[in-house]
Every structure is written in C-alpha cells, then in structure tokens.
PDB file with SEQRES, HELIX, SHEET and CRYST1 records, atoms N, CA, C and O in Angstrom:
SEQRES   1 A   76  UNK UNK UNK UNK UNK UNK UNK UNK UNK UNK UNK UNK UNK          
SEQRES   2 A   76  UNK UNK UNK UNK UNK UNK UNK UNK UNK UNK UNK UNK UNK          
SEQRES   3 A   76  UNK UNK UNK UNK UNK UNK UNK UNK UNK UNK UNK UNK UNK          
SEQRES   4 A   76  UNK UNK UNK UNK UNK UNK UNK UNK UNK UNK UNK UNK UNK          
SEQRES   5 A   76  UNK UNK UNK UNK UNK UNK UNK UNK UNK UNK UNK UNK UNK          
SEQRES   6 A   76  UNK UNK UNK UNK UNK UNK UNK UNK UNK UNK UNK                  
HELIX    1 AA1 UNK A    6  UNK A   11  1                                   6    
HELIX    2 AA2 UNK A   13  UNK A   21  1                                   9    
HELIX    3 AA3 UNK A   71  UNK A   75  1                                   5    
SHEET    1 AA1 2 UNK A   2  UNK A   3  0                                        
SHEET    2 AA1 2 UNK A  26  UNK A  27  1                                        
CRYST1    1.000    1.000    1.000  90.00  90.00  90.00 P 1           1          
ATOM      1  N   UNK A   1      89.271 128.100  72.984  1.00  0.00           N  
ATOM      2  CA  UNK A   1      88.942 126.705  73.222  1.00  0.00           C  
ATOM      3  C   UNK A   1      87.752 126.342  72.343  1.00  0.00           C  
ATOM      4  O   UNK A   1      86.763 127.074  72.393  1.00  0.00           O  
ATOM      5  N   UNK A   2      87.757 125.308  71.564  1.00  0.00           N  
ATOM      6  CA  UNK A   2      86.731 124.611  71.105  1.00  0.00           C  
ATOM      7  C   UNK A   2      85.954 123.816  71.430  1.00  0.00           C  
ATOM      8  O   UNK A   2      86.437 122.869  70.810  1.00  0.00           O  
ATOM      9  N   UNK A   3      85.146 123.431  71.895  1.00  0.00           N  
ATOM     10  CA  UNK A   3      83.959 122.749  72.399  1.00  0.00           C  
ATOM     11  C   UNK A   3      83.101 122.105  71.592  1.00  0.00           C  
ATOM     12  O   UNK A   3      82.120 122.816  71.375  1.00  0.00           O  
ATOM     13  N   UNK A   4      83.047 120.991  71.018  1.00  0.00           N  
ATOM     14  CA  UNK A   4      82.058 120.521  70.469  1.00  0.00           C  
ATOM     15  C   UNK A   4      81.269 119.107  70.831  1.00  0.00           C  
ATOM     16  O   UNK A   4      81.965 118.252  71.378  1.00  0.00           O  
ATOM     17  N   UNK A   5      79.704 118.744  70.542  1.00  0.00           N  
ATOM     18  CA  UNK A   5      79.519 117.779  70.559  1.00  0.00           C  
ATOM     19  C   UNK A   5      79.943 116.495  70.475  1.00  0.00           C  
ATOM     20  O   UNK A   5      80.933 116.367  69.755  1.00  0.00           O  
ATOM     21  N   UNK A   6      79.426 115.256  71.088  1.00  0.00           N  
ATOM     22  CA  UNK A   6      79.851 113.484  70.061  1.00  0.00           C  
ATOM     23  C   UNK A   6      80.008 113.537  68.617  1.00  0.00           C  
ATOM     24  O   UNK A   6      80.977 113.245  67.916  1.00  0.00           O  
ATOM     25  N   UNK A   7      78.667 114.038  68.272  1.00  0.00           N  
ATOM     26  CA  UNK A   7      78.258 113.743  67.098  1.00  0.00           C  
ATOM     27  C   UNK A   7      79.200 114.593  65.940  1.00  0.00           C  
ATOM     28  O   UNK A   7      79.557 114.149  64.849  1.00  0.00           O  
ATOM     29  N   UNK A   8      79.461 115.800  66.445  1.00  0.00           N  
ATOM     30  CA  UNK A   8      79.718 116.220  65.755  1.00  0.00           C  
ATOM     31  C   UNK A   8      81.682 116.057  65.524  1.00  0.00           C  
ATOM     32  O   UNK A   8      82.289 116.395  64.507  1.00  0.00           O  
ATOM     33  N   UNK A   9      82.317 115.441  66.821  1.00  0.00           N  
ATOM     34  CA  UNK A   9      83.407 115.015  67.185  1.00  0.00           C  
ATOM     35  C   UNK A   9      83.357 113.916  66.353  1.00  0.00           C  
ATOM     36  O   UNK A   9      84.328 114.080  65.614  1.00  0.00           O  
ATOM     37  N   UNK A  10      82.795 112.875  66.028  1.00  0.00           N  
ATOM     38  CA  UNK A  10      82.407 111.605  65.639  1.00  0.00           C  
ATOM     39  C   UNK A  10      82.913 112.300  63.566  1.00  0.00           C  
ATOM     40  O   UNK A  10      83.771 111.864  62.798  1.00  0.00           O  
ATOM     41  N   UNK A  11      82.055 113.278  63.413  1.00  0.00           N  
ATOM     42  CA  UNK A  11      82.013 113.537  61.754  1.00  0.00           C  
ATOM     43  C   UNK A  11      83.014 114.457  61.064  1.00  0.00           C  
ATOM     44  O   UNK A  11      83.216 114.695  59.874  1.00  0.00           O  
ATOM     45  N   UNK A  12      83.615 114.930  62.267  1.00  0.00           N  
ATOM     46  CA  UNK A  12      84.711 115.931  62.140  1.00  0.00           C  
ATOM     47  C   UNK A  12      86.522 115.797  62.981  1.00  0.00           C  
ATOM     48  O   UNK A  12      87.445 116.591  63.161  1.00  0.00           O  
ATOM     49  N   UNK A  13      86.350 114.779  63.197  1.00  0.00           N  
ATOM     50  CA  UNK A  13      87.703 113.969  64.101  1.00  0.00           C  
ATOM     51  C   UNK A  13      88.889 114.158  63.457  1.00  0.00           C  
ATOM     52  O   UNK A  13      89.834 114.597  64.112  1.00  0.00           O  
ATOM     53  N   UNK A  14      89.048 113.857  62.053  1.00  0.00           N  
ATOM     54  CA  UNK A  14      89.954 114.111  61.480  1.00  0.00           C  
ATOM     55  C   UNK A  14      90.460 116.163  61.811  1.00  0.00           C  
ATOM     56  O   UNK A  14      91.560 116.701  61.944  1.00  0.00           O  
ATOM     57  N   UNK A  15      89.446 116.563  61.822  1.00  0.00           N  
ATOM     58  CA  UNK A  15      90.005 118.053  61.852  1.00  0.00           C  
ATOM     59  C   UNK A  15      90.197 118.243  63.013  1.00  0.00           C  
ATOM     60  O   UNK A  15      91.206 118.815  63.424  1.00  0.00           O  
ATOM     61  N   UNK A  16      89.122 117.731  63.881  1.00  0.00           N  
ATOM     62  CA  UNK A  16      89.988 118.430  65.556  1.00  0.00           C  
ATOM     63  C   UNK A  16      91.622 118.029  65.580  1.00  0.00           C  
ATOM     64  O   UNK A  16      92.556 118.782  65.858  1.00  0.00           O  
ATOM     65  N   UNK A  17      91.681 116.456  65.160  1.00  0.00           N  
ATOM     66  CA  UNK A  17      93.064 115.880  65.860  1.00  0.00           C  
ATOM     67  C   UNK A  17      93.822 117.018  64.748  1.00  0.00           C  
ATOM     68  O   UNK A  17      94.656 117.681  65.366  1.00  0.00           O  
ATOM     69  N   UNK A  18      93.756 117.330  63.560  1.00  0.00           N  
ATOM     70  CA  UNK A  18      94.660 118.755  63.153  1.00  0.00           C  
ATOM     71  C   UNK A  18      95.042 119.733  64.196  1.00  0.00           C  
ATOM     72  O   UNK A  18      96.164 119.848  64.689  1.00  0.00           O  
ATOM     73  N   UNK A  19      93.756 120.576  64.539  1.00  0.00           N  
ATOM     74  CA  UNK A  19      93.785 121.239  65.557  1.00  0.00           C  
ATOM     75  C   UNK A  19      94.024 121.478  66.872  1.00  0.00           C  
ATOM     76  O   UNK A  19      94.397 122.532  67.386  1.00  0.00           O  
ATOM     77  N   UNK A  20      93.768 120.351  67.423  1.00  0.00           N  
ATOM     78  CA  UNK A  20      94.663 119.459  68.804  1.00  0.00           C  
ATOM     79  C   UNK A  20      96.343 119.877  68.867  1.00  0.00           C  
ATOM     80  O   UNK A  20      97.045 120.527  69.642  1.00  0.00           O  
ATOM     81  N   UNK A  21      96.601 118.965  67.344  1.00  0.00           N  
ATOM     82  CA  UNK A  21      98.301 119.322  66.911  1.00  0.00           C  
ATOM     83  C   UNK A  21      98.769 120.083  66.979  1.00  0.00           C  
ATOM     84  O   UNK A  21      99.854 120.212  67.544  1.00  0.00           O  
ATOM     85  N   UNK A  22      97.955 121.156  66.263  1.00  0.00           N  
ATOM     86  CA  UNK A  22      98.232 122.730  66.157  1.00  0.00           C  
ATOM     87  C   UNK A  22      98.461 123.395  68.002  1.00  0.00           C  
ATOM     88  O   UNK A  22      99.110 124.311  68.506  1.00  0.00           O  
ATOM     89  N   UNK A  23      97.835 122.681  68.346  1.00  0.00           N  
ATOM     90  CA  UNK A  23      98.152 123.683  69.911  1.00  0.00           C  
ATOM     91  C   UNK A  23      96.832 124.284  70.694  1.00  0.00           C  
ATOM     92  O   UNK A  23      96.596 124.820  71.776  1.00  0.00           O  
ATOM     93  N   UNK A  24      96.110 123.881  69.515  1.00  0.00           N  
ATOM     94  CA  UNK A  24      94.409 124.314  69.928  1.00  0.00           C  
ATOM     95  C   UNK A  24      93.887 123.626  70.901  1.00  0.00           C  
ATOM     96  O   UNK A  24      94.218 122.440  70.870  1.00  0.00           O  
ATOM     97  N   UNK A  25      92.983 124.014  72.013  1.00  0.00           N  
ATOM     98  CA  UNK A  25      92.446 122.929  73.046  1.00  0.00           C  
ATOM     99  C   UNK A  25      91.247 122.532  72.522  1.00  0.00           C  
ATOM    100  O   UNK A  25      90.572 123.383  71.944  1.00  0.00           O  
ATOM    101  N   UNK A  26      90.882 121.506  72.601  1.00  0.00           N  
ATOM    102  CA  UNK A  26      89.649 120.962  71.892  1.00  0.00           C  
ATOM    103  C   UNK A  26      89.195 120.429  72.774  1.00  0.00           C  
ATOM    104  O   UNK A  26      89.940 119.782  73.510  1.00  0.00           O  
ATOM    105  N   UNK A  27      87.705 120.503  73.051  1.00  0.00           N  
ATOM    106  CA  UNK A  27      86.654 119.545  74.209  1.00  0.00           C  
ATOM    107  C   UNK A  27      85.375 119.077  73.248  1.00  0.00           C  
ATOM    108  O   UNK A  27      84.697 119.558  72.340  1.00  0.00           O  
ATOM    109  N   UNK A  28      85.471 117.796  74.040  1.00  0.00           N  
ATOM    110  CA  UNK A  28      84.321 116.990  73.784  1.00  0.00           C  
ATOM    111  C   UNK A  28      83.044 116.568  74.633  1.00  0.00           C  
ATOM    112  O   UNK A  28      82.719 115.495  75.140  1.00  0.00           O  
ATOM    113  N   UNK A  29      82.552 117.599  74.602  1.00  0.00           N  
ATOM    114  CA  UNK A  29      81.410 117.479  75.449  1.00  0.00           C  
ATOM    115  C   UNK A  29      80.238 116.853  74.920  1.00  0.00           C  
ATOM    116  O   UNK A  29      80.024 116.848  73.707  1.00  0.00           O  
ATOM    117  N   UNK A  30      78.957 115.980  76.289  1.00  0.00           N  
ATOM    118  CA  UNK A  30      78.210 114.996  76.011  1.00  0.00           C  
ATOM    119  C   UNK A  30      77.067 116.122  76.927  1.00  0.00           C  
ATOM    120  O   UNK A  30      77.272 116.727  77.979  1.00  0.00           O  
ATOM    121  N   UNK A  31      75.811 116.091  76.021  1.00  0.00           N  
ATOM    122  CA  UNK A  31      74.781 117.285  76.710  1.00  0.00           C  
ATOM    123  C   UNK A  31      75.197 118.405  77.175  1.00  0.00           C  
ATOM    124  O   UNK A  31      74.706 119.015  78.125  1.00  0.00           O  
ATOM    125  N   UNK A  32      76.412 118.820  76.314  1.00  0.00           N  
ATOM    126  CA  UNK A  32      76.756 120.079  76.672  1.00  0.00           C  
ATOM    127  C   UNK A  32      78.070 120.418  78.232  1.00  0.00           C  
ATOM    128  O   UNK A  32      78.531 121.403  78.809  1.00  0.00           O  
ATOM    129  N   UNK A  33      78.187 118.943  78.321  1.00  0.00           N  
ATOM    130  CA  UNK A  33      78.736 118.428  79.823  1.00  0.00           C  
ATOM    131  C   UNK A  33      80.190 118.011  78.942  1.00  0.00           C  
ATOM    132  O   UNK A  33      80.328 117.016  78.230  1.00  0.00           O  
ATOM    133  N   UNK A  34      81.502 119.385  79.298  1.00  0.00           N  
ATOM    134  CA  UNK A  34      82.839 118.477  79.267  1.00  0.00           C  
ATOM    135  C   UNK A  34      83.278 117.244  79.352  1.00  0.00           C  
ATOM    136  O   UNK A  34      83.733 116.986  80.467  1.00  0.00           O  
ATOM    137  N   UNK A  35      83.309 116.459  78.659  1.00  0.00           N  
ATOM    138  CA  UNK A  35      84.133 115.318  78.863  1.00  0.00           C  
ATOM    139  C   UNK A  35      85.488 114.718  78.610  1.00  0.00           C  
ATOM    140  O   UNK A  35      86.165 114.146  79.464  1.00  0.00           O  
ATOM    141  N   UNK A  36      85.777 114.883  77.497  1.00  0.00           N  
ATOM    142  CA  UNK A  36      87.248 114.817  77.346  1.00  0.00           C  
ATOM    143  C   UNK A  36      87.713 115.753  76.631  1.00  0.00           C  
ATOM    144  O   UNK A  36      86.966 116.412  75.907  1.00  0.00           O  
ATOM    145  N   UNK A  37      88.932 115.961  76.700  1.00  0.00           N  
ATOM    146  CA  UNK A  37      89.898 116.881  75.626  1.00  0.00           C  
ATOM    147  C   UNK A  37      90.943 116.547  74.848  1.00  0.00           C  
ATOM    148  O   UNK A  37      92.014 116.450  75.446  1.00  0.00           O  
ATOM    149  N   UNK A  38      90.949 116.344  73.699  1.00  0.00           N  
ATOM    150  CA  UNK A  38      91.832 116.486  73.056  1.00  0.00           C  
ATOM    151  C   UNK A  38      93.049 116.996  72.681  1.00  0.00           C  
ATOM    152  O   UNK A  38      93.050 118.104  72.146  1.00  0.00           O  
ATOM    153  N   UNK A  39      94.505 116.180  72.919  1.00  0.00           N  
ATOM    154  CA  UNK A  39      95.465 116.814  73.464  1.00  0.00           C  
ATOM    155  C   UNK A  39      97.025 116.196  72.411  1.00  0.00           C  
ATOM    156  O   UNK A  39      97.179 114.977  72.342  1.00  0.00           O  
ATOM    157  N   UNK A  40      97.627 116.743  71.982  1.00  0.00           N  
ATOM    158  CA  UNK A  40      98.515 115.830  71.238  1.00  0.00           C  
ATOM    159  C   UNK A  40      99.552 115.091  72.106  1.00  0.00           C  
ATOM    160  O   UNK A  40      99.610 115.301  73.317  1.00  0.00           O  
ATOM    161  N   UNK A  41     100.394 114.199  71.458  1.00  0.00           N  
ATOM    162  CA  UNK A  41     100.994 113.322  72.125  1.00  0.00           C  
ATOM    163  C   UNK A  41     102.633 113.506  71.753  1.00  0.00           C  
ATOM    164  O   UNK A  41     103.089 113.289  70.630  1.00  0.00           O  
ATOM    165  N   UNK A  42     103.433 113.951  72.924  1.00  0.00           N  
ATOM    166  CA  UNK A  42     104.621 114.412  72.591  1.00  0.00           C  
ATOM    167  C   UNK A  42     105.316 113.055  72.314  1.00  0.00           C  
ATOM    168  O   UNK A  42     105.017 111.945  72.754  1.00  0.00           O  
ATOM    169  N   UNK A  43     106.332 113.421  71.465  1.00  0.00           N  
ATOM    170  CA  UNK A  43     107.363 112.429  71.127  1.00  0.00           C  
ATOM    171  C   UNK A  43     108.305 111.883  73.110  1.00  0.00           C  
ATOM    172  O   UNK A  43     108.196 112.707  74.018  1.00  0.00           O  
ATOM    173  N   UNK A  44     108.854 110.921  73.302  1.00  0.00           N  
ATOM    174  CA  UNK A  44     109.520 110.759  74.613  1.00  0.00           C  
ATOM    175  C   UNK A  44     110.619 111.720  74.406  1.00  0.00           C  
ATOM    176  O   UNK A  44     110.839 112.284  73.334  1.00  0.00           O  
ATOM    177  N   UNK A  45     111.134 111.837  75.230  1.00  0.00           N  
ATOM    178  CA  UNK A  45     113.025 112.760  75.463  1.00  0.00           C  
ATOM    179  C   UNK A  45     113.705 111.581  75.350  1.00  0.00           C  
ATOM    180  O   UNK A  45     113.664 110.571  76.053  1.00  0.00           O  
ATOM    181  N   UNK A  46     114.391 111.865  74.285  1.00  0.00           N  
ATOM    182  CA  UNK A  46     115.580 110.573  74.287  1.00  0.00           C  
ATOM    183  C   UNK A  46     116.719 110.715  75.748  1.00  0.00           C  
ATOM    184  O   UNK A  46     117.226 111.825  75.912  1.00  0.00           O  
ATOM    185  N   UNK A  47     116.935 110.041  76.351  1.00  0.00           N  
ATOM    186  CA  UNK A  47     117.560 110.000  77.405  1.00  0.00           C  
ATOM    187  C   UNK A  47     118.338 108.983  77.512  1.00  0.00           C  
ATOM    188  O   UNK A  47     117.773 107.912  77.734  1.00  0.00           O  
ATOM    189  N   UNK A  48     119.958 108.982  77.382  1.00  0.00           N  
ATOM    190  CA  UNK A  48     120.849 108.111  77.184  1.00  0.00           C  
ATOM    191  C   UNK A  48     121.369 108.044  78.859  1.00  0.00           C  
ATOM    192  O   UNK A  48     121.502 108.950  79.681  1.00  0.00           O  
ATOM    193  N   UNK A  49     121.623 106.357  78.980  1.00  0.00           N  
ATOM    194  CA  UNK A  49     122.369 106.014  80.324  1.00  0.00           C  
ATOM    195  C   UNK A  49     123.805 106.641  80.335  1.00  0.00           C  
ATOM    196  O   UNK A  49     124.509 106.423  79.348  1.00  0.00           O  
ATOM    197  N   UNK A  50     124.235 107.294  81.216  1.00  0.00           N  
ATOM    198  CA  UNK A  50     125.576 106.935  81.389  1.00  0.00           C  
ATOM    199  C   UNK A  50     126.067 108.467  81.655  1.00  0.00           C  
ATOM    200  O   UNK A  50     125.174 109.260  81.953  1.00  0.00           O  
ATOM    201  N   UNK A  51     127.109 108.849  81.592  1.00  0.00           N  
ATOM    202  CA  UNK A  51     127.805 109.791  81.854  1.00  0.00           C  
ATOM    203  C   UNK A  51     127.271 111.189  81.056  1.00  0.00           C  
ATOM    204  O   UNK A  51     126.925 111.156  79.875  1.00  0.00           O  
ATOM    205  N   UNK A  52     127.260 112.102  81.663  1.00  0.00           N  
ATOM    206  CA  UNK A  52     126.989 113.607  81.649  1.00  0.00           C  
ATOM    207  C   UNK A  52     128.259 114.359  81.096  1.00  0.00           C  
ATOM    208  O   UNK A  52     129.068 114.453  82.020  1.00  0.00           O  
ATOM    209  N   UNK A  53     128.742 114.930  79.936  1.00  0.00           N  
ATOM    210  CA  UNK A  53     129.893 115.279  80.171  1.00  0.00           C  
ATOM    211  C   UNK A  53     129.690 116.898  80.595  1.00  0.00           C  
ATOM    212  O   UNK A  53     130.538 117.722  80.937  1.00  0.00           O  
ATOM    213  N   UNK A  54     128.326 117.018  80.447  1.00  0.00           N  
ATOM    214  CA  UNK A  54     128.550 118.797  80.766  1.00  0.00           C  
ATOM    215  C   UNK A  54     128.063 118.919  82.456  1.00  0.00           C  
ATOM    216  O   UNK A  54     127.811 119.992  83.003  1.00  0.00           O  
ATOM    217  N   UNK A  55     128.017 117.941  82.942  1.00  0.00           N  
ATOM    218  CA  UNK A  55     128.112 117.983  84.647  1.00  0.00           C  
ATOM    219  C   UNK A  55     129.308 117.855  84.622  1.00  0.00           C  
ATOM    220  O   UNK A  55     129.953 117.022  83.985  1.00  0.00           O  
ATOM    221  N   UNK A  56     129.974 119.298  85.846  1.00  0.00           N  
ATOM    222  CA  UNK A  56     131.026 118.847  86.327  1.00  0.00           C  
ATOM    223  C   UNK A  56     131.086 119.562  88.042  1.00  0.00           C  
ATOM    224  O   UNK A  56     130.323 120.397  88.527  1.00  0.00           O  
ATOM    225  N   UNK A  57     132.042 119.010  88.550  1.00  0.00           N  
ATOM    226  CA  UNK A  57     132.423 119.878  90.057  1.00  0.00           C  
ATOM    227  C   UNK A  57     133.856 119.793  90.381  1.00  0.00           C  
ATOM    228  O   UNK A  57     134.679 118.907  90.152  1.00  0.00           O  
ATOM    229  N   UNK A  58     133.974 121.200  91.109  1.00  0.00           N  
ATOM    230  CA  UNK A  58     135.332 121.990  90.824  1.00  0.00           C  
ATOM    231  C   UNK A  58     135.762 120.163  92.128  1.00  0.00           C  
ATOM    232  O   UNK A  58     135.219 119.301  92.819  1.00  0.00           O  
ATOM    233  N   UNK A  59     137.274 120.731  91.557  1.00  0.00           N  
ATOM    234  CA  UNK A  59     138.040 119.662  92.750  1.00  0.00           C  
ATOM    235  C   UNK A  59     138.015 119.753  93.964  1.00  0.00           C  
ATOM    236  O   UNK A  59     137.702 118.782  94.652  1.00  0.00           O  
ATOM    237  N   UNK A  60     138.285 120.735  94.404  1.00  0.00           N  
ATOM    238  CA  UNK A  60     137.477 121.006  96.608  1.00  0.00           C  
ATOM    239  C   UNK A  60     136.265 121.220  96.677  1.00  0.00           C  
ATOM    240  O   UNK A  60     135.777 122.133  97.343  1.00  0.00           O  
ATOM    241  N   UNK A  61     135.470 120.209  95.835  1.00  0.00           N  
ATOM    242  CA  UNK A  61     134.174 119.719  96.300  1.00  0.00           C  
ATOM    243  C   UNK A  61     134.176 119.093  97.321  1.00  0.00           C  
ATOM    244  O   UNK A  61     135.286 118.648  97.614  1.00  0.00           O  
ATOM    245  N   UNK A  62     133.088 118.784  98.246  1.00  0.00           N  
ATOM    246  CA  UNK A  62     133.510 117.862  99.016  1.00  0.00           C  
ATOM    247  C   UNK A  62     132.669 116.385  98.951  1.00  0.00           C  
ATOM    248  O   UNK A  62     132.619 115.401  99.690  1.00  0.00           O  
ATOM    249  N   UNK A  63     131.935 116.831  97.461  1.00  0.00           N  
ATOM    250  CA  UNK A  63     132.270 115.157  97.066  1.00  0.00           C  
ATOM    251  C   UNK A  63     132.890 114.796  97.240  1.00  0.00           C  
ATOM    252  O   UNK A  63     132.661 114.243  98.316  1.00  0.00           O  
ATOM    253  N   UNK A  64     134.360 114.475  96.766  1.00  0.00           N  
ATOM    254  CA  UNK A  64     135.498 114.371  96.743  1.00  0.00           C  
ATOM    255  C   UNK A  64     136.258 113.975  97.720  1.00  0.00           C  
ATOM    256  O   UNK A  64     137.280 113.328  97.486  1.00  0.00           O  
ATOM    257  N   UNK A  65     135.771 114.392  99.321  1.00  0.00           N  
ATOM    258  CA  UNK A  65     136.468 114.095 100.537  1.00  0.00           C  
ATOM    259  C   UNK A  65     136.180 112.379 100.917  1.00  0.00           C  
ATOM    260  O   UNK A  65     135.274 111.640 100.531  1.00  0.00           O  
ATOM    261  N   UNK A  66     137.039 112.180 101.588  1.00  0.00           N  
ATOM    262  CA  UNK A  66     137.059 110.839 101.724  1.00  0.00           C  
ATOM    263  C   UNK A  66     135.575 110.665 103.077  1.00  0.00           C  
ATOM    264  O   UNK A  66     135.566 111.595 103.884  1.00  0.00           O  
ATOM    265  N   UNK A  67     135.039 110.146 103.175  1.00  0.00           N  
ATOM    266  CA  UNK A  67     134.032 109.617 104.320  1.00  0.00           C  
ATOM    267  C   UNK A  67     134.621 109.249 105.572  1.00  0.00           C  
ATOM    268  O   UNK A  67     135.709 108.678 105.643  1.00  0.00           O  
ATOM    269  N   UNK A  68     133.725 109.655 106.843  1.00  0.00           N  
ATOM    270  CA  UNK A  68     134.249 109.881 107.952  1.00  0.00           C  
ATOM    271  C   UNK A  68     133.816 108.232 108.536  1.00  0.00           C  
ATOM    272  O   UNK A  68     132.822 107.523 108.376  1.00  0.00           O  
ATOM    273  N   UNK A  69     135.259 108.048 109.360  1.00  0.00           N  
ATOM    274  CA  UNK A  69     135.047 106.398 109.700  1.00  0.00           C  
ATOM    275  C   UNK A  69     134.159 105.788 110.012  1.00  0.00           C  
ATOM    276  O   UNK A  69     134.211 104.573 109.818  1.00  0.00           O  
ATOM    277  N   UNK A  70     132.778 106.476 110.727  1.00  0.00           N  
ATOM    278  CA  UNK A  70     131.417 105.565 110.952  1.00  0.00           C  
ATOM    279  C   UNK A  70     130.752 105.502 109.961  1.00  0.00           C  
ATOM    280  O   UNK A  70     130.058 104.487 109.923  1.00  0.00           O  
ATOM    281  N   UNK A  71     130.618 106.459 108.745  1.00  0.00           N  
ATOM    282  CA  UNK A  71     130.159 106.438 108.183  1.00  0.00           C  
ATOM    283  C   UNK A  71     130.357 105.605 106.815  1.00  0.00           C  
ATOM    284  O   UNK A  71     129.473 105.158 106.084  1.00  0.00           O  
ATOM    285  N   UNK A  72     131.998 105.503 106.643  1.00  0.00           N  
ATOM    286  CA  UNK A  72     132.130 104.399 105.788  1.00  0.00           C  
ATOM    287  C   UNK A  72     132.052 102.692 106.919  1.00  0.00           C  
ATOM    288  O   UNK A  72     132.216 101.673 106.248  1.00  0.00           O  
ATOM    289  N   UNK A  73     131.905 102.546 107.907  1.00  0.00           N  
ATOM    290  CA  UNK A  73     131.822 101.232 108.158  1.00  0.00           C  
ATOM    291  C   UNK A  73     129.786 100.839 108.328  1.00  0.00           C  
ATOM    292  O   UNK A  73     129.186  99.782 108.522  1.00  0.00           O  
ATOM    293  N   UNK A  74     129.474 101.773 108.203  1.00  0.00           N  
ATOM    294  CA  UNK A  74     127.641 101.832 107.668  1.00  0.00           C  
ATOM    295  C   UNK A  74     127.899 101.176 106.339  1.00  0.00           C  
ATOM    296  O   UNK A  74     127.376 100.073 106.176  1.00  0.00           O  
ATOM    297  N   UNK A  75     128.562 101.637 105.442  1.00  0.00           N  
ATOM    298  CA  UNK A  75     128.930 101.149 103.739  1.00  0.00           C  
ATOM    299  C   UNK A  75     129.284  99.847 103.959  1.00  0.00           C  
ATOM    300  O   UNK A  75     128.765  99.071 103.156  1.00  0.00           O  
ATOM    301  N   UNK A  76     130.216  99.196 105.035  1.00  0.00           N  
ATOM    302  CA  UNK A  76     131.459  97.868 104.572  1.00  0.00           C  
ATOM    303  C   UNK A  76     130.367  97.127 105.132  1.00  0.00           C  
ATOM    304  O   UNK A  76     130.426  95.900 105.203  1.00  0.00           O  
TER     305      UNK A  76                                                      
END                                                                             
C-alpha cells in the first residue's frame, strides 16, 4: 500500500492514478491521517433485457405445473 501526502498527491497525481490502475492501493492521507483512496473505476457489465438462452429447466419442473385454484384466483 502506498500512502502519501496532499501535497505530494497534488504533484504526483498523474502517477498514482497509473498505479491505482495497475491494482496498487493508494492512500491519501492529511497529517499523516488516511483519508481517501484511490481506486480505479470499472467499466459497467453490459447486461441485455430479455431472454437467457443458457437458463434452462428440465420439463417436470414444477414451474411448469399449473397453479392450485386459490391460488390462481389471488392472480384473477
């Protein structure tokens, strides 16, 4: 872990955020007192709506069973 001053965070920023990237933990401490850390920023997970094709369930699932009469007139 790296630990460094404002000041010296302030004159050397360009290299921590390298090092950040890299996987390195970087802290920014004020009087010697942790304050923040420097952390990179992942790309999102692309995540598409809609159908799964590699989910599946065998056919005598009992998904599949029809709903028991109180319970489909809770639904209607």
């Amino acid at each position: 872990m790296t630990v460094v001053n404002t000041l010296e965070a302030k004159t050397q920023f360009s290299r921590l955020i390298a090092m950040a990237q890299r996987g390195e933990e970087v802290v920014v401490a004020r009087a010697g007192v942790p304050v923040v850390r420097l952390v990179p920023v992942r790309p999102p997970i692309a995540r598409e709506f809609g159908f799964d094709p590699s989910v599946s369930l065998p056919d005598d699932s009992p998904f599949f069973d029809e709903l028991p009469a109180e319970e489909l007139a809770r639904w209607e």
